[in-house]
N, C-alpha and C positions, 0 to 999 in steps of 0.2 A: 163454440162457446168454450173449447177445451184453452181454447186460444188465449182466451180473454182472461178466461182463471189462471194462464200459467203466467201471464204477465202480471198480472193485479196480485199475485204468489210471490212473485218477487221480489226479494231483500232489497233495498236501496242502498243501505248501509254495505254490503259487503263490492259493490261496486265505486262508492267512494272510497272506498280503502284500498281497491285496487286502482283506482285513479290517482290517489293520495301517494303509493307506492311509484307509480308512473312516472308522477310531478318529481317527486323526490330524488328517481334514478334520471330525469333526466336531468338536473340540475347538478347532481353528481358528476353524468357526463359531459354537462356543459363544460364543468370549471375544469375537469380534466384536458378537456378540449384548450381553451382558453390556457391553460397554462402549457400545451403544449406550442401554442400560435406564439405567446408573449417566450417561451426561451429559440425557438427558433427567430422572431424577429429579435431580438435581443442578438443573436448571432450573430443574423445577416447585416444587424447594423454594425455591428463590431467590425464585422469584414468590409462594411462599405468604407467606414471612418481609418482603419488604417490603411487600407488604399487610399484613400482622399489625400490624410496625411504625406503617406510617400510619395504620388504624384507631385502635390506640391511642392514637398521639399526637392522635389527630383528636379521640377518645373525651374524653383527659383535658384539653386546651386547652379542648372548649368544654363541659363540666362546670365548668371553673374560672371561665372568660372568662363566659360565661351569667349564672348567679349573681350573681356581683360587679358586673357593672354591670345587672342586673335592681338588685340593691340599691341602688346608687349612684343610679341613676334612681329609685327611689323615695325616697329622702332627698330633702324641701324642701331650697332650695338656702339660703335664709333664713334661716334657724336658728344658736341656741349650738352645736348639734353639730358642723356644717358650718365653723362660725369656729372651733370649738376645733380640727379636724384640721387646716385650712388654716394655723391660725397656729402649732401642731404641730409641723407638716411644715417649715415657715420654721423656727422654732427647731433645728431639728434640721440643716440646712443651714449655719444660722451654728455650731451647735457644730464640724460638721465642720469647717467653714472655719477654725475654730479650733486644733483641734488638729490642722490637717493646715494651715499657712499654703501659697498658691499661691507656686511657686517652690524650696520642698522639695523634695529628692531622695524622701523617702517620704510626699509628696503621691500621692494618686490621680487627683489631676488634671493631674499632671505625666505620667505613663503613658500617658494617652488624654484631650488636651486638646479632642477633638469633645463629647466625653461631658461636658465641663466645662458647669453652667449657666447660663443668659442673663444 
């Protein structure tokens, strides 16, 4: 019977409040929790994406860069083909020069006079 009085004696109220305290510390801990998961992935995505990035860029420069002078190198240097791009590409130099004279406001050589050629 001592049994029965000492639970029927018992506060309800001071047990919700230590429940109430419980609820409260773990929510506490959740969000602490939670923000420590959101800057670690936060991180780890950062690290994935500028790897992803570099690979990429890595991937598509030397697909491009490879090729093109794999081909370059095997073109004889000797040849019509070889004189028609070189003398081309000179053509194509004095056109601009032409319609863009040095010293024009909408020159392109007036913008970035490094980049200007020899």
């Amino acid at each position: 019977m001592s049994d029965v009085q000492a639970n029927s004696s018992h506060d309800p109220i001071p047990s919700a409040n230590g429940t109430l305290e419980l609820v409260t510390k773990a929510a506490q801990d959740g969000a602490a929790d939670a923000r420590e998961a959101a800057a670690r992935t936060w991180t780890a995505a950062g690290r994935f994406m500028s790897r992803f990035i570099y690979t990429t860029c890595y991937t598509v420069s030397y697909g491009v860069v490879f090729p093109t002078v794999f081909l370059a190198r095997s073109i004889p240097v000797n040849n019509a083909a070889v004189r028609g791009l070189v003398e081309g590409s000179h053509a194509a130099w004095r056109k601009v020069d032409e319609l863009y004279p040095e010293g024009s406001e909408s020159s392109p050589d007036a913008a970035t006079p490094a980049l200007a050629p020899a």
